[in-house]
C-alpha positions in Angstrom: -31.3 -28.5 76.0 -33.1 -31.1 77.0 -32.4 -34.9 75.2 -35.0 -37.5 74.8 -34.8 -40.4 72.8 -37.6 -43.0 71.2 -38.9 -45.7 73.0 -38.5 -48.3 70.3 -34.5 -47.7 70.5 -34.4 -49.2 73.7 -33.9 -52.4 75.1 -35.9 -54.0 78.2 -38.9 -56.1 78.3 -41.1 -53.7 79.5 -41.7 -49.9 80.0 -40.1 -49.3 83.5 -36.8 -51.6 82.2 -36.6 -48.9 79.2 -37.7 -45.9 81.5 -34.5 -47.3 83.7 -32.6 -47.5 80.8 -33.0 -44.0 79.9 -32.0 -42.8 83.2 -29.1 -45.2 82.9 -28.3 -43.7 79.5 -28.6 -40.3 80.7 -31.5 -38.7 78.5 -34.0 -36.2 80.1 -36.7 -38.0 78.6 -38.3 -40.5 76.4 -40.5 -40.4 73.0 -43.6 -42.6 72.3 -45.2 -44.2 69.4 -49.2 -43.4 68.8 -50.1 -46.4 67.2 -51.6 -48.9 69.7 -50.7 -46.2 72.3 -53.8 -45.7 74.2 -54.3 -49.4 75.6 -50.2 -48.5 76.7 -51.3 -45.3 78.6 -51.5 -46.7 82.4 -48.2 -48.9 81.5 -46.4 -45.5 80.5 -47.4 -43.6 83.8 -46.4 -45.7 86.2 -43.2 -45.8 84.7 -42.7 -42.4 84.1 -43.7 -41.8 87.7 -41.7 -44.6 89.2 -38.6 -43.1 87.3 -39.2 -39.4 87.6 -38.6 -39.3 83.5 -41.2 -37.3 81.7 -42.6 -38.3 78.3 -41.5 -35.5 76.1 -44.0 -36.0 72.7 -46.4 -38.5 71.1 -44.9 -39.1 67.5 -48.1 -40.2 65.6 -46.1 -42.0 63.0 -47.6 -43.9 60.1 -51.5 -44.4 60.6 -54.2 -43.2 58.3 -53.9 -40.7 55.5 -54.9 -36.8 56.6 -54.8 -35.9 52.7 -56.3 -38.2 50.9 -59.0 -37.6 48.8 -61.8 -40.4 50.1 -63.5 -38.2 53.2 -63.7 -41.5 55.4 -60.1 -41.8 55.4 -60.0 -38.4 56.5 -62.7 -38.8 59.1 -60.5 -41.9 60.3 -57.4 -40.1 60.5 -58.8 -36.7 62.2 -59.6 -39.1 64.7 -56.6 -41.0 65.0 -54.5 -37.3 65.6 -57.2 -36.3 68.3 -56.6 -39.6 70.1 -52.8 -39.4 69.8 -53.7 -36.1 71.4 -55.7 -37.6 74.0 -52.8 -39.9 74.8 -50.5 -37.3 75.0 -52.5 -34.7 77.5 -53.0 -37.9 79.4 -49.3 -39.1 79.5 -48.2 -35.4 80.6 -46.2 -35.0 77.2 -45.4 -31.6 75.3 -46.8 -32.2 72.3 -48.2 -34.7 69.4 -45.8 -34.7 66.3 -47.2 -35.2 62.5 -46.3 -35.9 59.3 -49.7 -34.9 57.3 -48.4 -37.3 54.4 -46.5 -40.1 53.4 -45.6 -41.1 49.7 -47.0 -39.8 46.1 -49.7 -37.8 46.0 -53.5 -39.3 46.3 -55.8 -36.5 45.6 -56.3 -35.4 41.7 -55.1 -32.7 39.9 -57.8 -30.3 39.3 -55.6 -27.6 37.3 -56.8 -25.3 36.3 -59.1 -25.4 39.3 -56.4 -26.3 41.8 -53.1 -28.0 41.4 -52.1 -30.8 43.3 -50.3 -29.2 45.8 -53.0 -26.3 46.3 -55.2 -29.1 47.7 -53.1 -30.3 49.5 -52.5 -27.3 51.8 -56.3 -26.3 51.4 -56.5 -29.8 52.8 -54.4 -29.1 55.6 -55.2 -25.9 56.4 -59.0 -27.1 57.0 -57.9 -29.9 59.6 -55.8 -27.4 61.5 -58.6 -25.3 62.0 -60.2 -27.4 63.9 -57.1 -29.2 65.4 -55.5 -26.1 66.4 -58.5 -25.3 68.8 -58.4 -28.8 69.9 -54.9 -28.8 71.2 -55.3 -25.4 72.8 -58.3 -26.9 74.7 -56.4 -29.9 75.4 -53.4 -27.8 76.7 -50.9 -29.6 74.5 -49.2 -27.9 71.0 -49.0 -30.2 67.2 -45.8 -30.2 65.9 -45.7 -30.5 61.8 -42.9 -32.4 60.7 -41.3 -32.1 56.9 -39.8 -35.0 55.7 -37.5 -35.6 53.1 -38.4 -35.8 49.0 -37.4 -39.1 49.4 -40.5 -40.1 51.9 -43.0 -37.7 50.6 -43.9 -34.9 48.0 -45.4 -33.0 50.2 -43.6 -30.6 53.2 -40.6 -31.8 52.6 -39.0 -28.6 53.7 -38.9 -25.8 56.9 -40.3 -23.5 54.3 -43.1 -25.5 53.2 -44.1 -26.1 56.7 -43.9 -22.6 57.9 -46.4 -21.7 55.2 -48.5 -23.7 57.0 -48.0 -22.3 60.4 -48.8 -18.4 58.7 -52.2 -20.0 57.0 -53.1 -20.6 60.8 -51.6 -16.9 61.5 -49.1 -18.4 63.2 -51.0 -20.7 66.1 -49.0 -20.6 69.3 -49.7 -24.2 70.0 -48.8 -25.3 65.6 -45.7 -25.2 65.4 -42.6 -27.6 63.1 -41.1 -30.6 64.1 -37.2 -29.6 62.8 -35.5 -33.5 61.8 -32.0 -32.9 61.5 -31.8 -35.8 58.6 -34.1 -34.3 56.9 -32.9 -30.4 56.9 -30.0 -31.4 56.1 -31.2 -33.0 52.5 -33.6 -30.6 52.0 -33.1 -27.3 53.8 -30.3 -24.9 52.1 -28.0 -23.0 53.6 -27.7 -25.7 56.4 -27.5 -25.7 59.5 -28.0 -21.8 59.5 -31.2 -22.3 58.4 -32.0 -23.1 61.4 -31.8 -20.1 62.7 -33.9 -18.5 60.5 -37.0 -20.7 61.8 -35.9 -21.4 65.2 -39.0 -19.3 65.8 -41.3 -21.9 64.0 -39.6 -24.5 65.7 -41.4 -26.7 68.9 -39.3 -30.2 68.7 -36.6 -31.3 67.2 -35.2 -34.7 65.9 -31.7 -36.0 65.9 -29.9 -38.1 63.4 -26.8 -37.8 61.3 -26.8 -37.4 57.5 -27.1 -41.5 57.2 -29.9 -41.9 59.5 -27.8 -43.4 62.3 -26.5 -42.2 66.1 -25.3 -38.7 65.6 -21.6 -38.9 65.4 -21.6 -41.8 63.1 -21.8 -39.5 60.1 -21.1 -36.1 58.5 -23.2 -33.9 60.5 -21.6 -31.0 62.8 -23.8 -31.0 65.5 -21.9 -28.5 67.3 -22.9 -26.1 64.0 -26.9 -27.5 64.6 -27.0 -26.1 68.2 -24.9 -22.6 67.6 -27.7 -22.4 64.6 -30.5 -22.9 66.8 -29.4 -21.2 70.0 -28.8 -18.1 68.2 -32.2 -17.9 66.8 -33.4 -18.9 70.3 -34.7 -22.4 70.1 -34.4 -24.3 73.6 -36.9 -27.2 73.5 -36.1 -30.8 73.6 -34.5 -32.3 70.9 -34.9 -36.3 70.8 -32.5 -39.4 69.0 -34.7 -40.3 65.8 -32.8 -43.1 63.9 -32.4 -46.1 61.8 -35.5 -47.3 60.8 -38.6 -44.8 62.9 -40.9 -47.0 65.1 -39.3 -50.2 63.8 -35.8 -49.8 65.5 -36.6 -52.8 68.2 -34.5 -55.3 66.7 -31.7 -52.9 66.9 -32.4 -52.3 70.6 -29.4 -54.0 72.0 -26.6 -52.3 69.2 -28.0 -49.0 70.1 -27.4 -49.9 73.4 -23.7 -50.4 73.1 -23.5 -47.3 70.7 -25.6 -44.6 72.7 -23.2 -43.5 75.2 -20.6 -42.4 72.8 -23.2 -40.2 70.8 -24.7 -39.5 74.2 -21.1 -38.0 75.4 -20.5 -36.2 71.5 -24.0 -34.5 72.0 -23.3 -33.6 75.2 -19.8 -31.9 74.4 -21.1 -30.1 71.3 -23.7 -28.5 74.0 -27.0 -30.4 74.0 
């Protein structure tokens, strides 16, 4: 399997000095940010091409709402994901990663009409209409990611977001975005569960049960990858830790930590 790890967990001044330290480190590849990406594009190439280290995904992160109940917002974010996905097909990366919501709900409860939830998905379901045809166009996939109940209310689970993938009959290029943090609160039996929707499953995240390096925690990761190799899963899986997109000031501790999660990852069988 291939490892990847975020771009913001790295130390180095600019993107060749953390392209180098990924090599260094001895990851496969490296995960970017979509916010402020697209100005970041050229940048990113030459390093990528300098180090021979492809960009596995775009995680799209924490910009505008996709369910929200104001259409502009809606308009704005729509656009945001197709740019990400822009960014992506231009960077030479797998995929764009999602999470359609952050937070308490926003749109009102119309029971007996529709529920809060019901919206939500009809919501959803209407973007990815046109978003799947986008990424098939573009030659790139959108992974959903479920979060924990912690972070949101809605798709906080592998379930919920394969209920989105059948409403799209099961789109070859919309697939889930499996974070091991977040399975693990949510997701029951785990890890087998896993298995059960390795098929579902495009990208996966990696973290232990406190949100730090794997191997500083609870997790068996060796458990994670028998789960996911015996339902067949053999995409990259990429270090998502400590505080998501905001991990710079932790740069230089990760830096002294990784290669001992690096080395348990690798024996478990990553």
């Amino acid at each position: 399997m291939k490892l990847a790890i975020q771009e913001d967990m790295l130390v180095g001044s600019s993107a060749e000095h953390r392209f180098e330290e990924v090599r260094r480190l001895g990851f496969d590849g490296i995960e970017v940010w979509g916010a402020g990406l697209t100005e970041r594009v050229p940048e990113l190439v030459a390093a990528s091409r300098k180090t021979g280290l492809p960009i596995a995904a775009v995680n799209h992160g924490r910009q505008s709402r996709l369910i929200d109940p104001d259409r502009a917002e809606r308009e704005r974010a729509l656009a945001e994901v197709r740019q990400s996905i822009c960014n992506a097909v231009d960077l030479g990366a797998q995929a764009v990663i999602v999470v359609p919501h952050f937070g308490p709900p926003t749109v009102p409860d119309l029971t007996p009409y529709k529920g809060v939830l019901q919206l939500e998905f009809e919501l959803l379901h209407n973007h990815l209409r046109s978003l799947s045809d986008y990424v098939y166009a573009m030659g790139v996939d959108l992974y959903i990611e479920p979060v924990n109940r912690y972070e949101t209310h809605f798709i906080v689970t592998l379930a919920d977001g394969v209920r989105v993938r059948r409403r799209t009959k099961d789109h070859p290029h919309v697939k889930l975005c499996a974070d091991v943090f977040h399975s693990a609160l949510g997701d029951h039996p785990f890890p087998a569960c896993l298995k059960d929707y390795a098929p579902d499953i495009g990208y996966l995240h990696l973290a232990d049960h406190n949100r730090r390096l794997p191997g500083q925690g609870l997790i068996d990761f060796g458990a994670v990858l028998d789960a996911l190799h015996a339902g067949g899963y053999e995409g990259w899986a990429s270090l998502e830790c400590g505080s998501p997109s905001e991990n710079a000031e932790f740069a230089a501790q990760y830096q002294a930590e990784l290669p001992a999660s690096l080395a348990l990852l690798r024996q478990a069988g990553f």
